[in-house]
N, C-alpha and C positions, 0 to 999 in steps of 0.2 A: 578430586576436582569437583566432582558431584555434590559431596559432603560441603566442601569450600562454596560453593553457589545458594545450596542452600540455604548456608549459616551465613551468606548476604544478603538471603532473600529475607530470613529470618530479620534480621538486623532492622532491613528496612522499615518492613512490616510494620515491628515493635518502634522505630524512631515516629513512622508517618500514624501511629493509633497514638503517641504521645501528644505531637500535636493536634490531634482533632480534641483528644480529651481538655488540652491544654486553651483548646479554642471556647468549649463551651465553658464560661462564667457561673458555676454554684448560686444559686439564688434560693434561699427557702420563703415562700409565702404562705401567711396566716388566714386563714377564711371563720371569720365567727357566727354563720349562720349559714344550711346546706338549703339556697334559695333560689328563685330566675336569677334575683337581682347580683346574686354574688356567683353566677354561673360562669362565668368569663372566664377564669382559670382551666373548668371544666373543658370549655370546647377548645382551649391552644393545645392543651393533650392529647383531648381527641383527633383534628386535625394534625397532628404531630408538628406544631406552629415553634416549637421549642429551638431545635435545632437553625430553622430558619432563623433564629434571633439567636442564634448562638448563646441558647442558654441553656443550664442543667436546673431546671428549674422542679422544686417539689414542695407541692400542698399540702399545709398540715391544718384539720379544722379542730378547733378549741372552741367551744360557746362560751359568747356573750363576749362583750368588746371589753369589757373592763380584766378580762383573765388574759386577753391578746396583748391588750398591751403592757402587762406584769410580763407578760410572757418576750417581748421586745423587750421591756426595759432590762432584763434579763440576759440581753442578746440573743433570745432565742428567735429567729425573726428579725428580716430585714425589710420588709415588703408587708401592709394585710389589707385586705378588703373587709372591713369593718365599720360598723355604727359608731355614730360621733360620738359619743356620750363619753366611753371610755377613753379616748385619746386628751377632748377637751380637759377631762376631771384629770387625766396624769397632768396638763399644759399646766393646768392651777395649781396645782401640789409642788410646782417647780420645776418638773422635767419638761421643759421648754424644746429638747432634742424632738418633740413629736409634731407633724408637721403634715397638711393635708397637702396632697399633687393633683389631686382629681379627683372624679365622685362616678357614680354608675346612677345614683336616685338619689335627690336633694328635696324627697317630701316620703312622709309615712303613710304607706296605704295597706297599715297593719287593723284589722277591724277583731272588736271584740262580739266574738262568738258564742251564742248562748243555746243551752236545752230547747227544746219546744215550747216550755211553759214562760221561758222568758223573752219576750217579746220586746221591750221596753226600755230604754235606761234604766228608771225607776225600780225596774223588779230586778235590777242587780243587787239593792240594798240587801246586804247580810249574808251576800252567795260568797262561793269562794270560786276566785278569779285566777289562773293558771296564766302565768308569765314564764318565759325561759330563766330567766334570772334577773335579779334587782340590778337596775344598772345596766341591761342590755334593753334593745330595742323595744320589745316587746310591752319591758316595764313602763318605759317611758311614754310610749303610746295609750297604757292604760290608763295611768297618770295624770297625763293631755286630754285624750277623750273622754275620762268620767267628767275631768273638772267643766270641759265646754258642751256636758249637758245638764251642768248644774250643780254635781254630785263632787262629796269630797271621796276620795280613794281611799283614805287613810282612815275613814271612821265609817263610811258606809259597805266598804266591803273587807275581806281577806284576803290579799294578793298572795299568792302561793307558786313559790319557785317549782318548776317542774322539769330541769336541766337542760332543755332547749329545742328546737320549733319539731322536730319528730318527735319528742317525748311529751311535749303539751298536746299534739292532737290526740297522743292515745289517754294521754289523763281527761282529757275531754269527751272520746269515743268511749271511754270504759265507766266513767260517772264520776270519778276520783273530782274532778273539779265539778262547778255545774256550768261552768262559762269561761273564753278563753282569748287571753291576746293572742291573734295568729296574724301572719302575713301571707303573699301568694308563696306557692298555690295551697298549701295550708286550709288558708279561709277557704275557699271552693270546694274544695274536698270535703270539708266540714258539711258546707251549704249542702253540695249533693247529697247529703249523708240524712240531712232533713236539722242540721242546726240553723239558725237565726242567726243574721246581721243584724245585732242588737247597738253597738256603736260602730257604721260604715266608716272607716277610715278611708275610701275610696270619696266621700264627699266631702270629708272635712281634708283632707290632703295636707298636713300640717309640716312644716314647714324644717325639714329636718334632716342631715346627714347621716341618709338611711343605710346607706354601704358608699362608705370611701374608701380612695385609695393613701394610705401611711404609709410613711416610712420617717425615720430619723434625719436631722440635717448632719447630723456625721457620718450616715452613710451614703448620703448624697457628695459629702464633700471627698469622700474616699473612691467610690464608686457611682460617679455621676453619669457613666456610660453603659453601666449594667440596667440602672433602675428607665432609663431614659430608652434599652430594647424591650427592658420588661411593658412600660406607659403601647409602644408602639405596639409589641405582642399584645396588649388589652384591646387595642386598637382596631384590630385585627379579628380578634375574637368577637369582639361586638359584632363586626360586619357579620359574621359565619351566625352567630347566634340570629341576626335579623334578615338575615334569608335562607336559612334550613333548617327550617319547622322539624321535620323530619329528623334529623339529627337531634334536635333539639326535646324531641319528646322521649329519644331513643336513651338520651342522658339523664331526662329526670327518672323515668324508670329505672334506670341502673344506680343513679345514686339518690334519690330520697322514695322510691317504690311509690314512684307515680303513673301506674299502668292505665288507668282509667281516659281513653284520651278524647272523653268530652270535656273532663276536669279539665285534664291538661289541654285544649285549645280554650276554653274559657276564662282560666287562668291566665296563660301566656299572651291570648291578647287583649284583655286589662293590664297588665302589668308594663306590656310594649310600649305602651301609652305616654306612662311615667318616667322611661328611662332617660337618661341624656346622651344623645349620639354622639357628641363630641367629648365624654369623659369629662364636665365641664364642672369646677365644684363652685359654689354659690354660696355667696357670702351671707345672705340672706337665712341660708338653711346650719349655719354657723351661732348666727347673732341668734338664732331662735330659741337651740339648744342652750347657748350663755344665759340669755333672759329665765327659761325656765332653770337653769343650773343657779340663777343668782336668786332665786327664791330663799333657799337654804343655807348658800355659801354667796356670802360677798365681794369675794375676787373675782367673780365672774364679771359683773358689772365694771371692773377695771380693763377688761382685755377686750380687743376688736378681734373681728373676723382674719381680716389682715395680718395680724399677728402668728396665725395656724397657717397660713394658705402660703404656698411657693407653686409660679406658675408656671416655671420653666420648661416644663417638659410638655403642657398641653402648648404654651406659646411654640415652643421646637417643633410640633408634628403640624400646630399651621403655617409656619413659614416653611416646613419642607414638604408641607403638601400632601402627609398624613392622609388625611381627611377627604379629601379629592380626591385622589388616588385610592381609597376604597368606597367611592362614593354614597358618604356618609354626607347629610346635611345639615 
């Protein structure tokens, strides 16, 4: 009888652990840069935010947005917090499945970082320049900023891949480059370190889909209730990130060995600055990227903003009060 209670107890156990597993929704999300801006992910784990949204949700980081999304179109990846560059350049090539729901930063305040001796625009001519990879943020900003101080990129300096934003500070700490595209807190760490804000990206603030949020419209059409806990879990995360400093330094130290915590308050509130509390993506920071993409490639200049952007999910969390409700403004 004993044995018989048991192996009901048992039974149960194992039916009611099915359904909980069966409750949390599988979600993989892509991060192509380990940054404040792309931190959101970070803190719905730390605050254990997961379950709450009934999701099983796990972060995988790949550098530079154009490997993310080979890496989605692949089906690897449902969901990324990613630089436009690479989403827009699949949308032109024809995979039109790629589709912006929201943004965390819709301007670049990536500044190029220089040695001591180089002070100047001008005395970048002939250096070599450390970007994450051609095609990710970073490049793109070197790009943008040599051209709007004058400078071509392509003929006065040497852009030099260096696999992405930890492995460019130490090719710029260690001498490997002489000057570097960085973003926060990156650039700060640099600055403490005694490098130059050689092109401030913090002043020219260019106009660009610095970390969005992707996903596919066939996963939206398949799972339009998964991606729409995960939008809200962002949601969420924001709030935590913008009131627990504390938590928030305790993260960058554990995942990009940011112990320094004058950097990291320095950092963090410039960057606060720039973000957008309501996840809001900007058509503006779309057409900007297009215009610079249609330099080279023609198609660009055919397609709007409109075209990438589906609003549904930022429209859903103001009509149900999202945003109120974690008193974000």
């Amino acid at each position: 009888m004993h044995f018989l209670n048991h192996l009901c107890l048992s039974a149960a156990l194992c039916i009611g652990t099915t359904k909980s597993s069966l409750a949390a929704e599988k979600l993989v999300g892509l991060q192509s840069a380990p940054s404040i801006a792309m931190a959101l992910p970070w803190f719905a784990e730390e605050a254990r935010l997961h379950p709450k949204y009934d999701l099983d949700f796990q972060l995988v980081y790949i550098a530079s947005s154009g490997i993310v999304t080979a890496a989605m179109s692949g089906g690897n990846g449902s969901v990324a917090l990613v630089g436009g560059e690479g989403p827009i350049r699949a949308f032109l090539s024809g995979n039109t499945d790629f589709v912006f729901i929201g943004s965390v930063k819709n301007v670049l305040t990536h500044s190029i970082m220089g040695k001591p001796d180089i002070k100047r625009p001008e005395d970048l001519k002939g250096k070599r320049i450390g970007v994450g990879r051609i095609g990710g943020n970073s490049h793109y900003f070197a790009l943008y900023g040599m051209r709007q101080k004058g400078l071509d990129p392509l003929r006065d300096a040497n852009l030099i891949q260096t696999g992405g934003a930890p492995e460019t500070f130490l090719a710029l700490s260690s001498g490997a480059v002489d000057a570097a595209s960085m973003t926060t807190p990156q650039d700060t760490r640099a600055a403490f370190t005694g490098f130059n804000y050689v092109i401030d990206g913090r002043e020219i603030k260019p106009p660009y889909v610095a970390t969005g949020f992707v996903t596919l419209r066939s996963v939206i059409a398949k799972r339009p209730k998964v991606i729409s806990q995960f939008m809200h879990m962002m949601a969420e995360s924001y709030k935590i990130m913008l009131t627990d400093r504390d938590l928030a330094f305790r993260l960058m130290a554990k995942k990009i060995g940011l112990t320094d915590r004058k950097v990291f308050d320095a950092a963090y509130t410039q960057e606060l600055k720039v973000l957008e509390p309501k996840l809001d993506i900007k058509a503006g920071a779309i057409q900007a990227t297009l215009d610079e993409i249609a330099r080279t490639d023609p198609r660009a200049s055919k397609v709007s903003p409109q075209q990438l952007i589906d609003r549904r999910f930022l429209e859903e969390m103001e009509k149900d009060r999202t945003f109120d409700r974690l008193g974000i403004k």
